[in-house]
N, C-alpha and C positions, 0 to 999 in steps of 0.2 A: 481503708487499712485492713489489712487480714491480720488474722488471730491463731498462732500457734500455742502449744504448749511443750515446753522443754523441761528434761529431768536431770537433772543437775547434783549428786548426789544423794541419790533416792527420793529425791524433792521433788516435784511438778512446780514449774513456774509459768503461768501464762503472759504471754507477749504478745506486742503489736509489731508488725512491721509493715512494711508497702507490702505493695501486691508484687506477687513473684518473688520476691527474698524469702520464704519460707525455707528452702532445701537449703538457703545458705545462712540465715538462721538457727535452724537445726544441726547443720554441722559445725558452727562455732558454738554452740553449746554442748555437743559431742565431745568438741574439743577440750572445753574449758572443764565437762566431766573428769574426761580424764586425766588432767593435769590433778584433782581436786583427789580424785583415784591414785593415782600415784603418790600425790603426801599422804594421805592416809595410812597406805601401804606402809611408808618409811617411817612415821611419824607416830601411827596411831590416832588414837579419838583426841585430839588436842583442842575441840572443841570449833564450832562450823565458822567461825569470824577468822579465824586463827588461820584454817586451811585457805579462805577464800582469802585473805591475804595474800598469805603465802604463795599460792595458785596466779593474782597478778601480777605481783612480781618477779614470776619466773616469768612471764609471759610478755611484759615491760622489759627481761632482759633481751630477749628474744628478739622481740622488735629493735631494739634497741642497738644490735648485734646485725639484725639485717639492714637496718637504716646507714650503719655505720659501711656496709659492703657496697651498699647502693651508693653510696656517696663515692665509694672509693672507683666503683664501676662507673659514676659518669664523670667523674676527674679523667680515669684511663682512655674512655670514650672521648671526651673532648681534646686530647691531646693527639688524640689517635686523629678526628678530624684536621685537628689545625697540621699535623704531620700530614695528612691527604693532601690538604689545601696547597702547602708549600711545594709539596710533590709537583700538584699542577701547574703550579707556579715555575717553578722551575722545567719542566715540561713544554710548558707552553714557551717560555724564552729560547728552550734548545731547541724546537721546534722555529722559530723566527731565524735563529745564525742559522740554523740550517738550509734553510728554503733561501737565504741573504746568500750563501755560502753556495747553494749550487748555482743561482744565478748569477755570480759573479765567474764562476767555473766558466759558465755556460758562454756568456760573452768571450771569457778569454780562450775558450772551444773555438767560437765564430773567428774569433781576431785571430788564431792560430791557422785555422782552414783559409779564412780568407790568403793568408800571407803565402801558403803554401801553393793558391790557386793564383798569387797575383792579384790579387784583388786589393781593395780596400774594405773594410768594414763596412762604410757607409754605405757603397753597390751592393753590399749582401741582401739590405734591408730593400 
């Protein structure tokens, strides 16, 4: 476990994390400064329980605001597949009358040339 320490208004707090989460450690405690910094600003000294409240639950709304778009992004996302999907679907059937559709062209090509040459069908082949 590594061992930073974070200052969190005007505080020093030492922490544990894994190894290598330090820099991202240190920046969500930059973060959570600041939020802690900005009620102050607005607020004043309303006393340090009061801010760090305050401070998660702006931060609970936030997530809570993006959880909501995430959701709304992979609703959009999976519609958007099942529309792909259909697409293929349908693609792949006009793809089938078509390929049906020119060989049946194709024979009645053959059965038209044959007739024209006198032939039969069957002597074509």
């Amino acid at each position: 476990m590594a061992q930073i320490t974070v200052t969190i208004d005007g505080k020093a707090y030492r922490m544990a994390c894994e190894e290598g989460q330090e820099d991202h450690l240190t920046q969500l405690a930059d973060r959570l400064d600041r939020y802690v910094g900005h009620l102050k600003g607005q607020f004043g000294e309303i006393g340090d329980l009061r801010i760090t409240v305050m401070a998660g639950i702006m931060i609970m709304d936030e997530l809570s605001e993006m959880t909501r778009k995430v959701s709304a992004l992979e609703a959009e996302l999976a519609s958007l597949r099942s529309n792909r999907d259909g697409s293929i679907e349908v693609q792949q059937r006009n793809e089938q009358v078509l390929v049906s559709t020119i060989g049946e062209l194709a024979a009645r090509i053959e059965g038209l040339a044959a007739k024209l040459n006198g032939r039969t069908p069957a002597e074509i082949n």
